[in-house]
Phi, psi and omega in degrees: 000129193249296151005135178261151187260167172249166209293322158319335180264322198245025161257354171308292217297305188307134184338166180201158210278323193290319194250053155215195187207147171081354176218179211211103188245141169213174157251156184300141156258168199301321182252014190261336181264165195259107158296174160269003164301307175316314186258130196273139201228107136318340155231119198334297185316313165322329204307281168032274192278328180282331143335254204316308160346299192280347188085033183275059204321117162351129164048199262209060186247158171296350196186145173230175180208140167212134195229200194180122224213122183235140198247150195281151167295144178247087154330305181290307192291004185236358163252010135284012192276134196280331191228187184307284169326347136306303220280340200274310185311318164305316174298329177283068180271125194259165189243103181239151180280133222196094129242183210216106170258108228227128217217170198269012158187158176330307160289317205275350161295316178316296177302327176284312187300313185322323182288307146022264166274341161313294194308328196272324168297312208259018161238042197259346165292343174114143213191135166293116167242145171200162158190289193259117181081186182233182189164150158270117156326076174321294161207166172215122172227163182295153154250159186269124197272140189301159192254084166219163181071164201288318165207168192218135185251169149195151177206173182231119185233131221224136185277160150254147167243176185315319199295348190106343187263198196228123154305178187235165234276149172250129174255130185229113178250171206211151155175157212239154166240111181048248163240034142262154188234103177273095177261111163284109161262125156209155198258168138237109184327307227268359211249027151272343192260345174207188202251016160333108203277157151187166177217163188305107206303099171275020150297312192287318184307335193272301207300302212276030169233007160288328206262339180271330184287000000 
């Protein structure tokens, strides 16, 4: 898609409850989204990265779409689970931020995902983020990104809070189609309190790039 779509054209475009099994899809109301006046960057180069965090859509687009897609409890897999690791693996239910951002050509998508993958190399020391309460970036490093979309990031980013501990960690994947820009962040409520592994759940990441493809 070369064109920037309007916002009507990428709420079309955006996930819906008919294309998954297992999850629970809604949009955010109006006091649920976050701008980029909202989210606090202590380093320029970071903005970026502290965005996509925050659910945020990159640079200057025309048009947004934004849903926020929750995965259901498998009640039988967590009252079969036999070990820790089962039972942790039954837990790992996730919250992902979904937005679907559409720009007036092709370079200035290019330039915003640029800003990005800049960002995600030069802040991997750790960055002050903030938006509802503040926190320090602990770390961020690259992940290996799913093979979709014209080019793709995924990265892992994990907050501090003051006492010194650590929040549990936000996984993010990002990849652009033309002059769309598709961003996942997802959390796990359990995985500041344990050791719960999960990733951005890629029936969505698959789903939303069939539907942009």
């Amino acid at each position: 898609m070369s064109e920037a779509l309007t916002a009507a054209q990428l709420d079309k475009l955006s996930l819906a409850a008919s294309d998954l099994k297992g999850f629970l899809v809604k949009e955010p109301g109006a006091a649920e989204v976050l701008t980029q006046e909202d989210v606090r960057t202590g380093e320029a180069d970071c903005a970026a990265v502290s965005q996509v965090m925050w659910g945020v859509a990159l640079g200057d687009p025309a048009a947004t779409a934004l849903r926020r897609v929750t995965s259901e409890l498998d009640n039988a897999a967590i009252d079969a689970a036999d070990s820790e690791e089962e039972l942790d693996a039954a837990l790992a239910v996730t919250s992902t931020t979904v937005s679907l951002a559409s720009y007036d050509s092709p370079e200035q998508a290019r330039t915003a995902f640029k800003s990005l993958s800049s960002g995600i190399a030069e802040c991997d020391g750790g960055f002050q983020s903030g938006a509802i309460g503040t926190g320090d970036t602990g770390k961020v490093s690259s992940d290996t990104p799913p093979e979709v979309g014209g080019e793709t990031v995924a990265f892992t980013a994990t907050l501090g809070q003051d006492d010194g501990g650590l929040l549990g960690p936000t996984r993010a994947v990002v990849f652009r189609h033309g002059s769309t820009i598709a961003q996942f962040s997802t959390v796990n409520p359990n995985a500041g309190v344990s050791d719960i592994d999960f990733d951005v759940p890629s029936t969505l990441v698959e789903a939303q790039d069939a539907k942009l493809g």
